[in-house]
N, C-alpha and C positions, 0 to 999 in steps of 0.2 A: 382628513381625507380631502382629494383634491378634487370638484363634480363643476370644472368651469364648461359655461354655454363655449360653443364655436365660437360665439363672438369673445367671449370673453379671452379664450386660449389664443385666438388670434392678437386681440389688442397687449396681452401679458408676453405674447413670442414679442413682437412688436418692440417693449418697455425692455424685454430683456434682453436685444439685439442690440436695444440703441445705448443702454446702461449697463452692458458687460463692459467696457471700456478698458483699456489694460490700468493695474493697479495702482493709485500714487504711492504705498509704500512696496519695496521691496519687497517683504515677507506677510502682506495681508491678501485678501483672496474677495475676490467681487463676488459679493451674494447680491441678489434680486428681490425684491421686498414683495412678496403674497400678497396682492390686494384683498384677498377673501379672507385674511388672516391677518389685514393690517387694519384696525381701526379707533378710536378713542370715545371717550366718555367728556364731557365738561360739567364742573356742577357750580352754582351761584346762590347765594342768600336771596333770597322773596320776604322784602319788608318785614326781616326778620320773624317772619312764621314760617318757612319751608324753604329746602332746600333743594330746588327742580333741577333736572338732569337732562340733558340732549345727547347725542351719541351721532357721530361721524366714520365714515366706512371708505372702505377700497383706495385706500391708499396707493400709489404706486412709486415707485425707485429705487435707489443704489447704496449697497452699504459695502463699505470697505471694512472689513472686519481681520483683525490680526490679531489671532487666541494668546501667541507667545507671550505679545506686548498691546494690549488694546488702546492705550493711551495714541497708537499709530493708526487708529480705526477714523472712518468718516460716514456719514450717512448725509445724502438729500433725498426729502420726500413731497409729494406732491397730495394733496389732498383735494377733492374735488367736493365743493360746499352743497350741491345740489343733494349728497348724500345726510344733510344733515337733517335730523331727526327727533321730537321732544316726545312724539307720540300723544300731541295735544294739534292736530291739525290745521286751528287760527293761529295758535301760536309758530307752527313752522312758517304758515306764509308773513308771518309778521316779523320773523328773522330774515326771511328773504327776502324783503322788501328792502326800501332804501331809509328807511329807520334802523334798520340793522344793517345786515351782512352785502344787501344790495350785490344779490348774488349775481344781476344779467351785465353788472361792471367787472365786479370780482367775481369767475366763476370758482377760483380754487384758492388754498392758502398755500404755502411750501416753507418749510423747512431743509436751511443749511446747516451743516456743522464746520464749527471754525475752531474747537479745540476742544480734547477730551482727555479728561483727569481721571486716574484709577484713584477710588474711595474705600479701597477694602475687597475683600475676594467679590468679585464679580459683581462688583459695585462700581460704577463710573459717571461721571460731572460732565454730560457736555452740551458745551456753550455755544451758539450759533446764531443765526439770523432767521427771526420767524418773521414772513411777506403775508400779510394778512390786510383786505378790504383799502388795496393799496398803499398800507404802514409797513416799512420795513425796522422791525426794532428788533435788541438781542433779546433773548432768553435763556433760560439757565434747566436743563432736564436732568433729574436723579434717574440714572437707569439702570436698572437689573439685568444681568445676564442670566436668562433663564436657564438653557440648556443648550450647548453645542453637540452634534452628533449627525447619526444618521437618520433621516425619519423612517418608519419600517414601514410606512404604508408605497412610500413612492421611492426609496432607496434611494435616496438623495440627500447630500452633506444639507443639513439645516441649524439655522441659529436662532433663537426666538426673545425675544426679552420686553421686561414690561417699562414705562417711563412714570414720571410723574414732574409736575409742573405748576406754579402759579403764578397767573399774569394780569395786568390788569387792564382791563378791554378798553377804557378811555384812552389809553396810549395808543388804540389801532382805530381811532374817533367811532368807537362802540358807545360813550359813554352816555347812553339815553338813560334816563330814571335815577342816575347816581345821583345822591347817595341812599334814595329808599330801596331801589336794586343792587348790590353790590358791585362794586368794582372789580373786586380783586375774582378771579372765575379761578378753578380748581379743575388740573387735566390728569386724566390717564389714560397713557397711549398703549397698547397693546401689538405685537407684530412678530410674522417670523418672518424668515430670508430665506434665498436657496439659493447655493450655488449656481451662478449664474452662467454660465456655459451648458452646464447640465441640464438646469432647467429647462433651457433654451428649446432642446434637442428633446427631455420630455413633453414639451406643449405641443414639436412641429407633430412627433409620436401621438400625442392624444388629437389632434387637429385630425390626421391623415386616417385613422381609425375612425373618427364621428361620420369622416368625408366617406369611407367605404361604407360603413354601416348605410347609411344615406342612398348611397347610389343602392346599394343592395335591395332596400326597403323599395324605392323606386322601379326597379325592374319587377318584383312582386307585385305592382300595381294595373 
């Protein structure tokens, strides 16, 4: 279910104005990626006793999605680092500092895709350029196609699917503590899409409703 603030519906109209762009293939169809529904997990070795977890949120951007032939599909996503999360509170600010992610340089990562391979039913390879803490390097994501369809809460063509990934953060000069802290970090990306026209047209709908509710409550005062 969809419960985005004013603000939020305005910045997602906004993402999904500027990201409907007409198709680069022929027969795929521009979905718009849910930030409240786009988010990831990372997990890494701790001096070989534990294996701690952060978790990254609100994604935003553009998937080209073609069901026929998805190998013809494309996605760029934007990730905004400030959402990142360990749920150990010294340790988030010590990710955001410039020992780590040095988030007030790089406030976000992005991912492009630059080619996608079908792996089996609804299974697909694809390869692209992940921009992280100012390193542009490729990476390789296994992704799942969860479900195409309608969603019955908002009546709107949706696509959802999960990723998985492993890379190794020295390559994007993360590399503090290697090798007592692990190199190699472990992702799982989660996200769905929506039709991006329609969506559009549901958010200006959900915006213009919050807006009367509002004034209505207003004259009641």
């Amino acid at each position: 279910m969809i419960r985005p603030t004013t603000r939020r519906i305005a910045l997602a109209a906004a993402l999904a104005a500027a990201l409907g762009a007409p198709s680069s293939s022929l027969y795929a169809t521009t979905y718009t990626l849910e930030p409240d529904y786009t988010q990831g997990v990372f997990r890494w070795n701790h001096l070989g006793f534990s294996s701690p977890a952060a978790q990254f949120a609100q994604g935003a951007g553009t998937l080209e999605f073609d069901q026929g032939d998805p190998t013809r599909s494309s996605v760029r996503v934007t990730i905004p680092l400030e959402t990142l999360r360990t749920g150990v509170p010294d340790l988030d600010e010590d990710f955001r500092s410039s020992d780590f992610f040095a988030t007030d340089r790089f406030p976000t990562a992005t991912f492009k895709s630059s080619r996608v391979r079908s792996k089996g039913s609804n299974q697909l390879e694809v390869t692209g350029e992940l921009t992280l803490h100012g390193v542009t390097k490729p990476i390789t994501l296994a992704v799942t196609v969860i479900k195409v369809g309608t969603n019955p809460r908002t009546g709107l063509s949706t696509v959802g699917f999960d990723a998985t990934a492993t890379l190794r953060r020295s390559d994007f000069g993360l590399g503090k503590y290697v090798p007592q802290v692990s190199d190699a970090i472990d992702m799982h990306i989660t996200s769905q899409a929506v039709e991006a026209k329609s969506y559009a047209e549901y958010l200006k709908a959900q915006a213009a409703g919050q807006a009367a509710a509002a004034a209505k409550d207003a004259t009641r005062k």
